[in-house]
C-alpha positions as CSV (number, residue, x, y, z in Angstrom):
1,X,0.0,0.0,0.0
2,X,0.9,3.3,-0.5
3,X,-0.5,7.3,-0.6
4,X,-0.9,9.2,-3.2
5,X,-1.0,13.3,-2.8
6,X,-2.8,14.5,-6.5
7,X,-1.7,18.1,-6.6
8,X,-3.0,19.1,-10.2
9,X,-1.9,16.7,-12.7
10,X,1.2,15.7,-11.0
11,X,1.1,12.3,-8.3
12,X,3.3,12.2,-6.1
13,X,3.3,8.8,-4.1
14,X,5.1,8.8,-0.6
15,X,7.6,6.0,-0.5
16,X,7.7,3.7,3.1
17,X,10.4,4.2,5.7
18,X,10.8,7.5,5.2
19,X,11.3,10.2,7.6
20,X,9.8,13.8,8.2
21,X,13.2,15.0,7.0
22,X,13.8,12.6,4.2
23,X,10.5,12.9,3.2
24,X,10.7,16.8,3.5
25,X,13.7,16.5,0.8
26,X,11.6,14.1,-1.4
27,X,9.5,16.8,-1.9
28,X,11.4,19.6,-2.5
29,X,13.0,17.4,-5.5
30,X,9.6,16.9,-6.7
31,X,8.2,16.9,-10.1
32,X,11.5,18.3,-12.5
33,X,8.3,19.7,-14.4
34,X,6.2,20.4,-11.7
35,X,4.8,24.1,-10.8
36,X,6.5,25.5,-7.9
37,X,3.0,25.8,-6.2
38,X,2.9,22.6,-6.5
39,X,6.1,21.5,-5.2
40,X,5.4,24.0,-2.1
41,X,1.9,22.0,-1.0
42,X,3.9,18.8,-1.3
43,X,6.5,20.0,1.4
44,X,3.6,21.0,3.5
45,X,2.0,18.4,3.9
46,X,5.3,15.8,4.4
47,X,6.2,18.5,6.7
48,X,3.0,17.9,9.0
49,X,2.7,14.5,8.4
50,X,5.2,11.5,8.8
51,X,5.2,8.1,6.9
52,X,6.7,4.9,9.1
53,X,7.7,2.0,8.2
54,X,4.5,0.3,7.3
55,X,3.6,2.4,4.6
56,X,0.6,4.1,5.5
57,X,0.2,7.7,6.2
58,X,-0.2,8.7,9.5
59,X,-1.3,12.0,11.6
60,X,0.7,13.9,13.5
61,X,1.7,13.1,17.4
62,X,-1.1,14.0,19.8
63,X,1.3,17.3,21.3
64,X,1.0,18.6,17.6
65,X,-2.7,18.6,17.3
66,X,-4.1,18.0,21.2
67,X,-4.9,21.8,21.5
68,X,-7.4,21.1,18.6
69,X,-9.4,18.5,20.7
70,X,-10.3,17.8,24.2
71,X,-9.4,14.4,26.2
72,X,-12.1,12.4,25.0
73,X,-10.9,12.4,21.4
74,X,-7.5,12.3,22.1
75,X,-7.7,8.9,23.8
76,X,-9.6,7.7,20.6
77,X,-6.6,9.0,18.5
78,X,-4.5,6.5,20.6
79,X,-6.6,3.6,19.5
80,X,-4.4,0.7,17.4
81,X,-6.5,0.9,14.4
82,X,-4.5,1.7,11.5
83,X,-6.1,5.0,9.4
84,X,-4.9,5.4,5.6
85,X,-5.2,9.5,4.9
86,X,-6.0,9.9,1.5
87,X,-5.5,14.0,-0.2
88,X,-7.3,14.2,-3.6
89,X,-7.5,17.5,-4.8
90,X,-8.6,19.0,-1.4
91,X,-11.2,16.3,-0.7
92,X,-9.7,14.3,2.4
93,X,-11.4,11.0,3.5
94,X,-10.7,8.5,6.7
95,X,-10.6,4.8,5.9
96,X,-11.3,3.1,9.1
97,X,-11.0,-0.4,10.2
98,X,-14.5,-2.0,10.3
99,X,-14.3,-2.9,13.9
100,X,-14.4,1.2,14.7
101,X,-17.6,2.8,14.8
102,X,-19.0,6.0,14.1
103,X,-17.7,7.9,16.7
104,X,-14.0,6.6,15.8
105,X,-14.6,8.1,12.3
106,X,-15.9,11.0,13.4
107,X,-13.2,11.0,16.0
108,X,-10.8,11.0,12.6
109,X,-12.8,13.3,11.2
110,X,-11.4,15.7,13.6
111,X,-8.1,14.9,13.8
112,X,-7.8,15.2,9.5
113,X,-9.2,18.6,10.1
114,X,-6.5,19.7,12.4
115,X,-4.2,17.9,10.1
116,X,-5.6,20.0,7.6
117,X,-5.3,23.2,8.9
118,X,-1.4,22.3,10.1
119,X,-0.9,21.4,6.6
120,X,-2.6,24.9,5.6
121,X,-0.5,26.8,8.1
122,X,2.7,24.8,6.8
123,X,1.8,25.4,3.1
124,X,1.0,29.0,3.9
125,X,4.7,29.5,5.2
126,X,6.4,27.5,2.4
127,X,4.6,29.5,-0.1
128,X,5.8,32.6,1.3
129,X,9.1,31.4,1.4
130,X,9.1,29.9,-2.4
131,X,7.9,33.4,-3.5
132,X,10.6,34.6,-1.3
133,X,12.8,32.3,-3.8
134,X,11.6,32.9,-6.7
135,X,11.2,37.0,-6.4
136,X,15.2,36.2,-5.5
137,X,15.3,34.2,-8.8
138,X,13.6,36.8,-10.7
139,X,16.1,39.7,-9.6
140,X,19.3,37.6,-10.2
141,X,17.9,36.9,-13.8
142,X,17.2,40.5,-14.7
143,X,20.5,41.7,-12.9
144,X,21.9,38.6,-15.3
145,X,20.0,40.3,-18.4
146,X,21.3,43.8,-17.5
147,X,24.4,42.8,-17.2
148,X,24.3,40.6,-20.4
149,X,22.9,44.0,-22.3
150,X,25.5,45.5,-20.6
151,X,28.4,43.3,-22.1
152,X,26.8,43.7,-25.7
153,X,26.6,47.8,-25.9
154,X,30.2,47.5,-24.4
155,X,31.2,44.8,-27.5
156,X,29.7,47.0,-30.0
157,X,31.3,50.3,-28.7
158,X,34.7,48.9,-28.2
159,X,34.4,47.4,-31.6
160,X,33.8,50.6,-32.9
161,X,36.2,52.1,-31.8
162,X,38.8,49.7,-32.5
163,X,37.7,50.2,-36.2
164,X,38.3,54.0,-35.8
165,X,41.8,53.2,-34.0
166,X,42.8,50.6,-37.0
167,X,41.8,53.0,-39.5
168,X,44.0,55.6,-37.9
169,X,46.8,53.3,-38.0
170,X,46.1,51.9,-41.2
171,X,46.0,55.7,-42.8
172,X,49.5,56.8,-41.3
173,X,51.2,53.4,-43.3
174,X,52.2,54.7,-47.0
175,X,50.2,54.1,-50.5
176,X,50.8,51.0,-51.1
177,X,49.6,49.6,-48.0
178,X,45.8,50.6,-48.6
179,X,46.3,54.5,-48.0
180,X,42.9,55.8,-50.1
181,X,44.3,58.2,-53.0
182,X,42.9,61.7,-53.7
183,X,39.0,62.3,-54.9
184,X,37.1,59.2,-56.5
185,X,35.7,59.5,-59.6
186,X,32.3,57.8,-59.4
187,X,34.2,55.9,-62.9
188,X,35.4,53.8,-60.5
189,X,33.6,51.6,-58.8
190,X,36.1,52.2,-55.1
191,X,33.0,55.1,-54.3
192,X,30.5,51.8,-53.2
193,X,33.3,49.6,-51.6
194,X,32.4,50.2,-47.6
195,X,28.4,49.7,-49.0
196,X,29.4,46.4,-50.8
197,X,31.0,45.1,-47.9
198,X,28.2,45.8,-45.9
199,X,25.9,43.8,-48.3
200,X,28.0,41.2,-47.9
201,X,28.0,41.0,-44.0
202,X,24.0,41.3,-44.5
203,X,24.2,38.6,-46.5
204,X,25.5,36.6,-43.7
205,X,23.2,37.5,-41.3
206,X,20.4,36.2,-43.7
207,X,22.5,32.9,-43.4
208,X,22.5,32.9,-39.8
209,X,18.8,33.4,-39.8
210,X,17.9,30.8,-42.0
211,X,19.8,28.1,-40.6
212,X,20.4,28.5,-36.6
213,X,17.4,27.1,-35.1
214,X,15.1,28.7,-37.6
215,X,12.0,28.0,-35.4
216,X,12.7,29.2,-32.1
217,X,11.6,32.8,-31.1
218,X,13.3,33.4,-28.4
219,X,13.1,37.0,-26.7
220,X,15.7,38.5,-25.3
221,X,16.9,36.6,-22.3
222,X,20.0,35.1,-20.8
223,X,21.5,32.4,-22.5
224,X,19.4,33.0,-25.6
225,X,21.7,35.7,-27.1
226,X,23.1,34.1,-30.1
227,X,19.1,33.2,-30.9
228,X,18.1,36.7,-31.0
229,X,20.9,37.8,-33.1
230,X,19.7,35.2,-35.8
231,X,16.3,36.5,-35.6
232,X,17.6,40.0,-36.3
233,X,18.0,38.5,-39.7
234,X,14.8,40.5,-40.5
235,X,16.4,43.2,-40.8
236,X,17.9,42.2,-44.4
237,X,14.8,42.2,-45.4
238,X,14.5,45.9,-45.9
239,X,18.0,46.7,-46.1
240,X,18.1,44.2,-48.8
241,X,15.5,46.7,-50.9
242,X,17.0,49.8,-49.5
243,X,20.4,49.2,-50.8
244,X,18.9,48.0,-54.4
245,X,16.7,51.0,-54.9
246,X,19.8,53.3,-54.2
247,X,22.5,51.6,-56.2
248,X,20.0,51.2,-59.1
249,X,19.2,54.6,-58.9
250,X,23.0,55.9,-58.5
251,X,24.1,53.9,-61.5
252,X,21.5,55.4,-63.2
253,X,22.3,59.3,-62.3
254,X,25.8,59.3,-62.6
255,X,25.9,56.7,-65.7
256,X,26.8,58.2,-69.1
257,X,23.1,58.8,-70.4
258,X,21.2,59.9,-66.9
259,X,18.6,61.4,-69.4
260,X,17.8,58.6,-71.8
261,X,14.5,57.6,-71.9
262,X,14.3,53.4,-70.6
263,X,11.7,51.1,-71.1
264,X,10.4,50.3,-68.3
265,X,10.3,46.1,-69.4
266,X,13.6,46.6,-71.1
267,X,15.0,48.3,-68.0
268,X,13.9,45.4,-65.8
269,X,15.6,42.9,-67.7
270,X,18.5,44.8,-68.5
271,X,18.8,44.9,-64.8
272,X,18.2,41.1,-63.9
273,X,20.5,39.8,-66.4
274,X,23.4,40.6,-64.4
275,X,22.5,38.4,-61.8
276,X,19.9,35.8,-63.4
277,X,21.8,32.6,-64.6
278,X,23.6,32.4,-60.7
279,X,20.1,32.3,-59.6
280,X,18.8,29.7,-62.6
281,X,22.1,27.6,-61.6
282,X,21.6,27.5,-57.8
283,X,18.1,26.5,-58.9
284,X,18.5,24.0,-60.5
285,X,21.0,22.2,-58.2
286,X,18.4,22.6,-55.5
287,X,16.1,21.0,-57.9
288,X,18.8,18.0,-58.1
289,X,19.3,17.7,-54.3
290,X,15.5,17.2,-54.0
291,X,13.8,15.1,-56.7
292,X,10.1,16.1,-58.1
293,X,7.5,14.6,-55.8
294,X,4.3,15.8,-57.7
295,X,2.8,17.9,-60.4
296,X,2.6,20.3,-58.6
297,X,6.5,20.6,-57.7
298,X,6.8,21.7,-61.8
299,X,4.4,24.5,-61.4
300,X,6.4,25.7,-58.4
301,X,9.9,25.3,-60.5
302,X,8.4,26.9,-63.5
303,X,7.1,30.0,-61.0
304,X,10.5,30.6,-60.0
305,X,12.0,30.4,-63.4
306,X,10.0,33.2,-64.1
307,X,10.3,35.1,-60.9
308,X,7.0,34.8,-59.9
309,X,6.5,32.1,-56.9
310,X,6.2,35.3,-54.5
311,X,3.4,36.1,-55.8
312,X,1.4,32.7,-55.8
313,X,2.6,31.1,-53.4
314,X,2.8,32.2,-49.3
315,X,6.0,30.2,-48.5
316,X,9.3,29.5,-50.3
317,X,8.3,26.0,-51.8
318,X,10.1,23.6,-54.5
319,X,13.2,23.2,-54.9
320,X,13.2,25.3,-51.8
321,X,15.9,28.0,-53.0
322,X,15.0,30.3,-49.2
323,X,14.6,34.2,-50.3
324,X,13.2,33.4,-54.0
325,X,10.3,35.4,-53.3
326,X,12.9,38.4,-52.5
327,X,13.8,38.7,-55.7
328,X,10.2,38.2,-57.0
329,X,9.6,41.3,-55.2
330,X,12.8,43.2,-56.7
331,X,12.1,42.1,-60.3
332,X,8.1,43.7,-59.6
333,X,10.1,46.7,-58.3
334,X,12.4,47.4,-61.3
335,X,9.2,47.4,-64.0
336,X,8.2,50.1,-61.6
337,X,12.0,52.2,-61.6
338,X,11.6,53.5,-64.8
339,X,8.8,55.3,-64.2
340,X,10.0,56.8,-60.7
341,X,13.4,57.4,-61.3
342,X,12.0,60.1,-64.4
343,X,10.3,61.4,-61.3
344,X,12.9,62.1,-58.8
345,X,15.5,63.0,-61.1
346,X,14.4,66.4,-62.1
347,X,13.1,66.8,-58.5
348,X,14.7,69.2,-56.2
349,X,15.7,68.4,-52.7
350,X,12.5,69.4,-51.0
351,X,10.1,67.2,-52.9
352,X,13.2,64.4,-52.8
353,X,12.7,65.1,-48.4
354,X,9.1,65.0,-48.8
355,X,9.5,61.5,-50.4
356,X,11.8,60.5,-48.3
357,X,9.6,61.4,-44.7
358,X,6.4,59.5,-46.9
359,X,8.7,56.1,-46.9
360,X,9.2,56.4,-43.8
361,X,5.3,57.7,-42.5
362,X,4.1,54.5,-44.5
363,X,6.0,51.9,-42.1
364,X,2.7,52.4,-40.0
365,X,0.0,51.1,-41.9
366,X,2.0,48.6,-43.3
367,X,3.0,47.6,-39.4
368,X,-0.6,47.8,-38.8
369,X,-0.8,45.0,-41.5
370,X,1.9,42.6,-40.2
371,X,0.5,42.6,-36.9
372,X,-2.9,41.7,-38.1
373,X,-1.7,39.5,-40.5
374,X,-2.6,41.0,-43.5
375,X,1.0,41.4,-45.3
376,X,1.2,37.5,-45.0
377,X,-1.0,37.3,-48.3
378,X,1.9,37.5,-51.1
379,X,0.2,40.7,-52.8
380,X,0.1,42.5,-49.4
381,X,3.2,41.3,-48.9
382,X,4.6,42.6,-51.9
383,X,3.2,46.0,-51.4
384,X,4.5,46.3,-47.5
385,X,8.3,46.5,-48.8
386,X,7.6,48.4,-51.6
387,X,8.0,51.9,-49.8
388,X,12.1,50.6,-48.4
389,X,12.9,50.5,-52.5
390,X,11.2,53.9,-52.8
391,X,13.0,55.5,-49.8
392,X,16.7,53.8,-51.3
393,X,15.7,55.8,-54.9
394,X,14.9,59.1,-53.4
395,X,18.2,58.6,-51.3
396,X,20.5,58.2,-54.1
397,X,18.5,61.2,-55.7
398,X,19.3,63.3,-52.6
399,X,23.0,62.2,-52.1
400,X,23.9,63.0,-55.9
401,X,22.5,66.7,-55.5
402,X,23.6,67.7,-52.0
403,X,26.9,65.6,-51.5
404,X,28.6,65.4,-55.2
405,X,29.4,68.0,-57.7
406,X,30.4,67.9,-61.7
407,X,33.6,66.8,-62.4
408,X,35.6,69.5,-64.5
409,X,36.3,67.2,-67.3
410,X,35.9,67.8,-71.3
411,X,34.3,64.6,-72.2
412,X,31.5,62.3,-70.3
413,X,29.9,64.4,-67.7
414,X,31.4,62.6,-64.5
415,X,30.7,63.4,-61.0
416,X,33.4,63.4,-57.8
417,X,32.3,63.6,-53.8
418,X,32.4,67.0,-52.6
419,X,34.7,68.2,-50.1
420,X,34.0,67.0,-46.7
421,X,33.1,69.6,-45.1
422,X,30.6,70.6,-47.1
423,X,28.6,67.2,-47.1
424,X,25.7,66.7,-43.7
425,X,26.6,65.6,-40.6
426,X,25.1,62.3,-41.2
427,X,27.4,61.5,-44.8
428,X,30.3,62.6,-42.5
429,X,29.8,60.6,-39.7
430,X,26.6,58.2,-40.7
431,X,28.4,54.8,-40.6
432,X,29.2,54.8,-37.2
433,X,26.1,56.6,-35.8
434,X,24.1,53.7,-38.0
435,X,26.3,51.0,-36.7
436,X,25.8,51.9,-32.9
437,X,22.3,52.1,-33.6
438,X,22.0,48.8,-34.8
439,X,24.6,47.8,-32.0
440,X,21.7,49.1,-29.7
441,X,19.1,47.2,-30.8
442,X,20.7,44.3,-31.0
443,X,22.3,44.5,-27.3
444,X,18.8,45.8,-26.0
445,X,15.9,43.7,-27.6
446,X,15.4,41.1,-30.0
447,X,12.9,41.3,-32.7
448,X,9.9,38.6,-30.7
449,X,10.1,41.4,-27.5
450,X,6.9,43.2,-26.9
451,X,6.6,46.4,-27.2
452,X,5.2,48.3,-23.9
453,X,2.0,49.7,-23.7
454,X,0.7,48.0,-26.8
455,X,2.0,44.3,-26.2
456,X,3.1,43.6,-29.6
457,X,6.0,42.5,-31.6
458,X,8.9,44.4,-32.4
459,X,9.3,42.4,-35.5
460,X,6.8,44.0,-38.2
461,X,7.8,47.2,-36.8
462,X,11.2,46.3,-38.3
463,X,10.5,44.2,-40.9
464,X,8.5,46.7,-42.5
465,X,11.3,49.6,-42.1
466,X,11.1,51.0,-38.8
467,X,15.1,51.4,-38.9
468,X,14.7,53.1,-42.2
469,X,16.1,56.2,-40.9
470,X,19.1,54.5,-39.3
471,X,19.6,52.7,-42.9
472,X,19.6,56.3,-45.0
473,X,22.6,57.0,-42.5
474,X,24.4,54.4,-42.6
475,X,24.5,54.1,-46.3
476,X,25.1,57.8,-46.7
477,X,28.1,57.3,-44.3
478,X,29.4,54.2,-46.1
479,X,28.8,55.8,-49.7
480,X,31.0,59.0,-48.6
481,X,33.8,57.5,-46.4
482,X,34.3,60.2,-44.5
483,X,33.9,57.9,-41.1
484,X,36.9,56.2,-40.1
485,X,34.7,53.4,-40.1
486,X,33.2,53.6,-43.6
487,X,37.4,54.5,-45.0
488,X,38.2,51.1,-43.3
489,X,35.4,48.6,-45.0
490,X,36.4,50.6,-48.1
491,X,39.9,49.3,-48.5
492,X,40.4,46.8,-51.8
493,X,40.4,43.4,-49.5
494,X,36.8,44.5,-47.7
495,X,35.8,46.2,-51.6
496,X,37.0,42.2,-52.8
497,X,34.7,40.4,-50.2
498,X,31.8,42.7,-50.6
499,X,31.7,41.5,-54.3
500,X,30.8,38.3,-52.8
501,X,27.3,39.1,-51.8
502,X,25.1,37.9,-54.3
503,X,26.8,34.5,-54.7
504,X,26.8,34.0,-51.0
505,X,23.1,34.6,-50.6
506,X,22.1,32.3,-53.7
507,X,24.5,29.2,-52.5
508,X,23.5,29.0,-49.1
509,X,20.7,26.3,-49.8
510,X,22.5,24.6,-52.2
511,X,25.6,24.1,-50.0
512,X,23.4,23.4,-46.9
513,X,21.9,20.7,-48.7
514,X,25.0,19.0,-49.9
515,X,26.9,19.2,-46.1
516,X,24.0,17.6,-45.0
517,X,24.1,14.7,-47.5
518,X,27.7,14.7,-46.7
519,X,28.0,14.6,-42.7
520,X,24.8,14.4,-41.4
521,X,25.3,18.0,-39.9
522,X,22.4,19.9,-40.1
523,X,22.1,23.9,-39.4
524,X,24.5,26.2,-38.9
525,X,27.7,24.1,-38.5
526,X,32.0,25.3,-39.2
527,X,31.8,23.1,-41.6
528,X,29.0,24.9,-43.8
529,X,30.7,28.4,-43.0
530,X,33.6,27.2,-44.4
531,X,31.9,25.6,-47.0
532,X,29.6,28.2,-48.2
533,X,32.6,30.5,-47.7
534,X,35.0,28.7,-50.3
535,X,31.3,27.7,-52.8
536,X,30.7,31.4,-52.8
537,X,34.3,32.5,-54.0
538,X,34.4,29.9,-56.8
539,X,30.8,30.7,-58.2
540,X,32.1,34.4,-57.9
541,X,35.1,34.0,-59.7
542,X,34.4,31.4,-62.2
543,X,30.7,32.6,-63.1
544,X,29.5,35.7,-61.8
545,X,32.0,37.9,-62.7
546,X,32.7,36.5,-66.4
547,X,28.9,36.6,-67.0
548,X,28.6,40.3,-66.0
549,X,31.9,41.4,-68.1
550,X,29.6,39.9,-71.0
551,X,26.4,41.2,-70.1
552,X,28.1,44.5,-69.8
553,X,29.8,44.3,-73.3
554,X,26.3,43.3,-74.4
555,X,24.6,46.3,-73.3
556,X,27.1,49.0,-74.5
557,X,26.9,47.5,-78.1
């Protein structure tokens, strides 16, 4: 025989030969799972109760409970009939032995009630001391999570500055150790090389994203860190459209024919072909790696052939190539360049402001969307990042009338950076201010946190360009390389990763696919980094950059 205490949905059976203080330990182990209320109510009652050798569960000494009862009972208590005290959810019975009568059971009676309210006395103080506990608990985790905020915004300010410091060091070694030469000629294409580079790290944070633990949303919390920073892959999402609408835009304006009327189809293909057979190629090897199942697996491979699974289709389907429907989006956003970019570039730098502040005022509705779950259709969807292409075209308008000037050439109308002291305060110093205000999100929240007062998630906020502010700056700062920071990433071995980008963000499913057939590892792993790393290079090297020398030669003919 032995007794079973129910407390919810969690028995807990005492075990024989046990004493008050063993059996007090028992039940502070508990349940692993158990809720602490729970676990409190168990060490109540094995505190008021003990459990001899026999098994059965007896009450309390008569000097615990005698000044609940007069004589009478108490000598009944003393009787050598064996009681078994069973606790069901608050419902507490006597089994007697059939020789008692009814005044020995109600006799019982009695003595469970004191038992009862010594047990409710006993539970009363454990509780007290387990909130005790816990309130202890709770402080030690948020001083943990301060401190752990603490040790970020320190990593991200030291890291800056250790940038500025290298760049200082770096700029005092002669020429032909990386020293930057006099103006750059937009001709050249050293004027994008700190924005490159930061397409490239993006890039990499869409990697993270997609492969380390992909479907845990964890808020910010100890121990959780590196799970948030994956989640923060969100954020390539805009920047992603951001920095396409302004490099578009800039290639455009300070191009040899700014002026020349462009097809708006013409201009969208003209634009994709630089980057279209990678995509068709990493396609298709993610088509190998996963055989057609169905019918319906052809549609979904003929959709993305012709960039348009984002529109059809919710989530990235077959052969599961992750951020196809990104560039369904783009290609729907360069039939609609032509158009704009006639718009802006005759516009002066009011109107360009005034567009600008619109991108920007439009992140609320479209919030308002993701958080009712609106923008998860593909057509909403499409239209909710719209506004982050806009904001990158009337950027690049801005920058080429207020920070660069006509180059006093006789042929080609070129254009050179003006002077630094003449550019804003954020060209000058926007890299670094962008980059500690990314440090600061990242250190501070993560993108499933709620936000106070209305107790919703930071991520639409974000996803939809909250941060598009803090993306302006940082590419005007990289674009300028005034900032110590932005001079730094723009060196030729940062300019020479940076060209990297696009293969690494098409060969990421590709060579996740074929590590995984290959060791079994699955997620992010050194082995993929280092694989991807090296695939990236080669696809780069070999096919990228061949393919665009004669897609350019193609297009000057």
């Amino acid at each position: 025989e032995r007794t079973s205490v129910h407390i919810g949905s969690h028995p807990t059976h005492a075990r024989p030969g046990a004493s008050r203080a063993g059996a007090r330990a028992w039940a502070m182990q508990g349940h692993p799972h158990a809720p602490l209320a729970a676990r409190a109510a168990v060490f109540a009652l094995a505190a008021a109760c003990t459990i001899p050798a026999d098994g059965l569960l007896r009450l309390p000494p008569e000097s615990d409970f005698s000044r609940h009862s007069d004589d009478s009972l108490s000598a009944q208590a003393r009787g050598p009939t064996p009681h078994r005290l069973v606790v069901d959810r608050g419902c507490a019975t006597v089994d007697a032995g059939a020789s008692n009568g009814a005044a020995a059971v109600s006799a019982q009676l009695a003595f469970v009630g004191a038992a009862v309210r010594e047990g409710a006395e006993s539970l009363l103080r454990a509780s007290g001391a387990a909130v005790a506990a816990a309130a202890d608990a709770f402080a030690a985790g948020s001083a943990s999570a301060q401190a752990s905020r603490s040790s970020a915004l320190l990593f991200v300010l030291s890291t800056v500055g250790g940038i500025w410091v290298a760049e200082f060091l770096l700029g005092c070694l002669p020429a032909r150790f990386g020293k930057q030469e006099g103006p750059q000629e937009v001709c050249s294409r050293r004027l994008f090389g700190g924005l490159s580079f930061a397409r490239y790290a993006m890039s990499w944070l869409v990697v993270v994203s997609n492969f380390h633990q992909p479907d845990v949303n964890h808020r910010m919390s100890p121990g959780t860190s590196w799970i948030a920073i994956a989640r923060w892959g969100i954020l390539a999402m805009p920047w992603f459209f951001v920095a396409s609408g302004f490099l578009h835009t800039c290639s455009k304006l300070l191009g040899p024919r700014p002026y020349e009327h462009e097809d708006w189809l013409h201009g969208m293909l003209r634009r994709i072909g630089s980057w279209y057979p990678l995509y068709v190629l990493c396609l298709f090897i993610c088509a190998a790696q996963a055989p057609l199942a169905d019918a319906a697996s052809w549609s979904e491979l003929t959709a993305d052939l012709f960039l348009a699974h984002g529109f059809v289709w919710e989530n990235t389907g077959y052969p599961f190539l992750i951020g196809d429907w990104w560039l369904c989006y783009l290609a729907l956003y360069l039939v609609l360049f032509s158009p704009l970019y006639e718009v802006i570039r005759d516009s002066n730098e009011s109107v360009l402001l005034t567009l600008l502040n619109a991108s920007v005022a439009l992140v609320v509705p479209m919030t308002l969307l993701g958080w009712t779950g609106c923008w998860e259709l593909p057509l909403g969807k499409a239209l909710s990042y719209w506004p982050s292409f806009v904001f990158g075209q009337a950027l690049a308008a801005w920058f080429v009338k207020r920070c660069m000037r006509q180059a006093a050439t006789g042929g080609s109308p070129s254009f050179e950076l003006k002077p630094w002291r003449e550019l804003p305060f954020l060209a000058q110093y926007g890299a670094s201010l962008g980059v500690l205000a990314l440090g600061f999100c990242w250190a501070t929240f993560a993108p499933y946190d709620l936000i106070p007062l209305v107790h919703l998630p930071v991520g639409p906020l974000v996803a939809r360009g909250g941060l598009l502010p803090v993306f302006g700056a940082l590419i005007l700062g990289l674009t300028c390389e005034v900032d110590p920071l932005a001079r730094f990433f723009a060196r030729p071995v940062f300019r020479q990763i940076g060209s990297l980008s696009v293969a690494n963000f098409f060969a990421q499913v590709p060579v996740h696919n074929a590590v995984l057939q290959l060791t079994g590892k699955a997620g992010m792993s050194w082995s993929f980094a280092v694989s991807l790393l090296l695939a990236s290079a080669a696809l780069h090297f070999f096919i990228e950059r061949p393919w665009r020398r004669v897609w350019g030669a193609f297009q000057h003919k």
